[in-house]
Each structure stands twice: as structure tokens, then as C-alpha cells.
N, C-alpha and C positions, 0 to 999 in steps of 0.2 A: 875071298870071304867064304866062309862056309855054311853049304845048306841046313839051315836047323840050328844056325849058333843063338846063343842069347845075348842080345844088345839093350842098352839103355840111352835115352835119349843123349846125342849128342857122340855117341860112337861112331868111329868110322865103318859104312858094310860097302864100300865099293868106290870106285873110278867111274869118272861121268865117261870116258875115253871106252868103258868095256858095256855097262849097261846103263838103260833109263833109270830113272827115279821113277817106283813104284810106291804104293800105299805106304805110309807110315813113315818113308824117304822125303829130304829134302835134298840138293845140290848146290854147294859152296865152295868158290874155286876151285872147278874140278872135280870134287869131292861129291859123293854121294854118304850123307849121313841121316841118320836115326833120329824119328822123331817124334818115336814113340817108345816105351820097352814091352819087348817083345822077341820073337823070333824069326831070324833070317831066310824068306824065301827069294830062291832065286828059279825064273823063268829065263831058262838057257835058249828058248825059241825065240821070245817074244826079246829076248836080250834086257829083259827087265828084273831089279832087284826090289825088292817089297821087306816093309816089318808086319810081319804079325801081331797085331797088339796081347797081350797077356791080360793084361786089365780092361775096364771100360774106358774106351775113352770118353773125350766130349763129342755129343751129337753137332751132327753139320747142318747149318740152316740152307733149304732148300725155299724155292719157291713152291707154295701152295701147302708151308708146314702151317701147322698151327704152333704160336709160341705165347710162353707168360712173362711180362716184366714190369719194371714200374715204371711208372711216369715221372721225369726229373722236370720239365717245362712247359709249357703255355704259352705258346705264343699265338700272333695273329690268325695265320694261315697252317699252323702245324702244333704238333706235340712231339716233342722229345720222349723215350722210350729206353730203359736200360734194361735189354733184353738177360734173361737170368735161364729157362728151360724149353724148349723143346717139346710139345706131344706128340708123341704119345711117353716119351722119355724122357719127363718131369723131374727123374729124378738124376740126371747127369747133365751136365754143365753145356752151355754151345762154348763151340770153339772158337768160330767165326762169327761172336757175338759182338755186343759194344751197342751204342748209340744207332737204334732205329727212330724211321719217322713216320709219323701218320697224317697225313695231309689235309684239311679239311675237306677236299672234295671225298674222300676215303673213309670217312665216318659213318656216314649214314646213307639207306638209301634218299630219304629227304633232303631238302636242300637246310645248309649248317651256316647262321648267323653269326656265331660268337664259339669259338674255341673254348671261352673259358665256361661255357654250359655245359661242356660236354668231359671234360677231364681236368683232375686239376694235380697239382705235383704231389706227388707218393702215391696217387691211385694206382692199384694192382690191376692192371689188363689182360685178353686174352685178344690174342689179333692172328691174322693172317696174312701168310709173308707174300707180298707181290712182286717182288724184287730181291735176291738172295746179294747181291754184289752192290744196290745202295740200300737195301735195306728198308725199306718201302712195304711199309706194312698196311690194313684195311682193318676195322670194325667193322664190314657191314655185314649184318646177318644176325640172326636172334640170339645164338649161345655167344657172339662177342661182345669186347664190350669192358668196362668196369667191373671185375668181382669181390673187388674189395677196396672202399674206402672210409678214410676217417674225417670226422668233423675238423676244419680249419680253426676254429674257435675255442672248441673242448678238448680236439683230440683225442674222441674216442669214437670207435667205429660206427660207424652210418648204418642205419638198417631199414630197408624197403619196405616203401608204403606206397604201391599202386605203380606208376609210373616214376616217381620220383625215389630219391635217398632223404632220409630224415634221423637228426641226430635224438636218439633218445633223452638226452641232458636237457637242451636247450631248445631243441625243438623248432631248429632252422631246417630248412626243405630243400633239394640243391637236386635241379634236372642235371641227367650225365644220359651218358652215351652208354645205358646199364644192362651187359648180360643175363641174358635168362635165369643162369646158374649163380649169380651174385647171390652172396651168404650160404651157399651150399656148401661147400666146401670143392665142389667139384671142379677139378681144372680142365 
């Protein structure tokens, strides 16, 4: 393979028999391929072949990132979480994203009664990853938390009144588990 060529995901750039799978590299029988587009580096010392991505890619969830997504479920002891961006880089996709969870001990620093006080499905979250590989994410801390939700009833967005969310329509009242930044716009 040669240094500097341009590949697109799913080309072949090498032999697993000559070099490692470096960045942007994956290996499949044998085969070292692209998995990203980009361009071919190769580290003759290191016996490693790399892609250089061209474009952005998607951001990788680390522990201790801060991330944004919605909440799909409710349960007993956890919430489901369909992780969507990444901060500081909101505005590209994770790669190693999908279904996180947030446990009720991982909400608050108080002690957490009832799951369903504190989120409910479609809230938009800002959480903090504690776990990159299950996915184990936290609320605790004042800018996380819910920053945007809508009324179960009306379905129209909530908007804070003190400690709690309250629907302008109907003028139901609903404690969560609510970022500082809720209705700012700021993620």
C-alpha cells in the first residue's frame, strides 16, 4: 500500500501478516481495511498502517466526557438514554454511541425515591460519562441534568418555575432532575 494514497471506507490498505491496525484501520481475515476515508499512513518503525480521516469524523465517548441525549425509558432503578453528541463537539455524531444508562444512585447528590421524578421519556439530558465501555452515565452536579422537556399531557415544552418544570398550558408542575442551563439554549 502506498504512503499518501486515498482510500474510502472498506478498501483494502494492508496485510495483518506486514503491519498493525492503526487509527481509522480495522482487520478482517487477515486483511487490514479502511474505516474511514481518508489518507494512507504508514509507520515503517512502529510496523503500523493508519487512515487519516479527510472529513470529520464521529467523536468517541470517553469517560469523564460530557454528553447530550434523550431519554427513551423509565424504569425502577435506571433510565435509558439515546446518546446523540458529545461536548465539546455537539456538533458531530458519537461513534460509540447507542443506549446509555443512568442509575438512580447517579442522579443526584441526595438520596432518589422514584425515577419517575426525575426524568421522563423524550427529556433532553446533559450527563457525564462514567463508564465509556457500559455506558454508565451521572447527573450529579448543577449544569446537569434535564434541559429540555415537554409537557406529557399538552406536549408543549415545560418552562421553569423555581425548582420545578411547569407546563404553560395546563399548569401541571413536574420535579426532575433539572440542569442549571435548562431553557438556555446552552448545551
Amino acid at each position: 500500500m502506498n504512503n499518501g494514497k486515498f482510500v474510502l471506507p472498506g478498501d483494502l490498505v494492508g496485510i495483518a501478516e506486514e503491519f498493525l491496525a492503526g487509527d481509522g484501520v480495522y482487520e478482517e481475515g487477515g486483511k487490514l481495511i479502511a474505516s474511514v476515508t481518508g489518507v494512507v499512513e504508514i509507520d515503517e518503525k512502529a510496523k503500523r498502517i493508519s487512515v487519516r480521516p479527510l472529513a470529520g469524523v464521529p467523536a468517541k465517548i470517553k469517560k469523564g466526557d460530557f454528553v447530550v441525549g434523550r431519554v427513551t425509558d423509565v424504569r425502577e432503578s435506571i433510565a435509558l438514554v439515546e446518546l446523540s453528541r458529545v461536548k465539546p463537539n455537539e456538533t458531530r455524531e458519537v461513534s460509540n454511541g447507542g443506549m446509555a444508562i443512568i442509575h438512580i444512585s447517579n442522579v443526584r447528590k441526595e438520596y432518589v425515591k422514584d425515577m419517575n421524578e426525575e426524568f421522563s421519556p423524550l427529556d433532553i439530558i446533559k450527563a457525564r460519562v462514567l463508564d465509556e465501555r457500559t455506558l454508565q452515565l451521572s447527573t450529579v452536579g448543577r449544569r446537569l441534568g434535564v434541559i429540555k422537556s415537554i409537557c406529557p399531557h399538552c406536549r408543549i415544552p415545560l418552562r421553569r418555575n423555581g425548582d420545578a418544570l411547569e407546563c404553560p398550558k395546563c399548569k401541571k408542575k413536574f420535579k426532575k432532575k433539572i440542569s442549571e442551563d435548562y431553557g438556555t439554549g446552552v448545551l
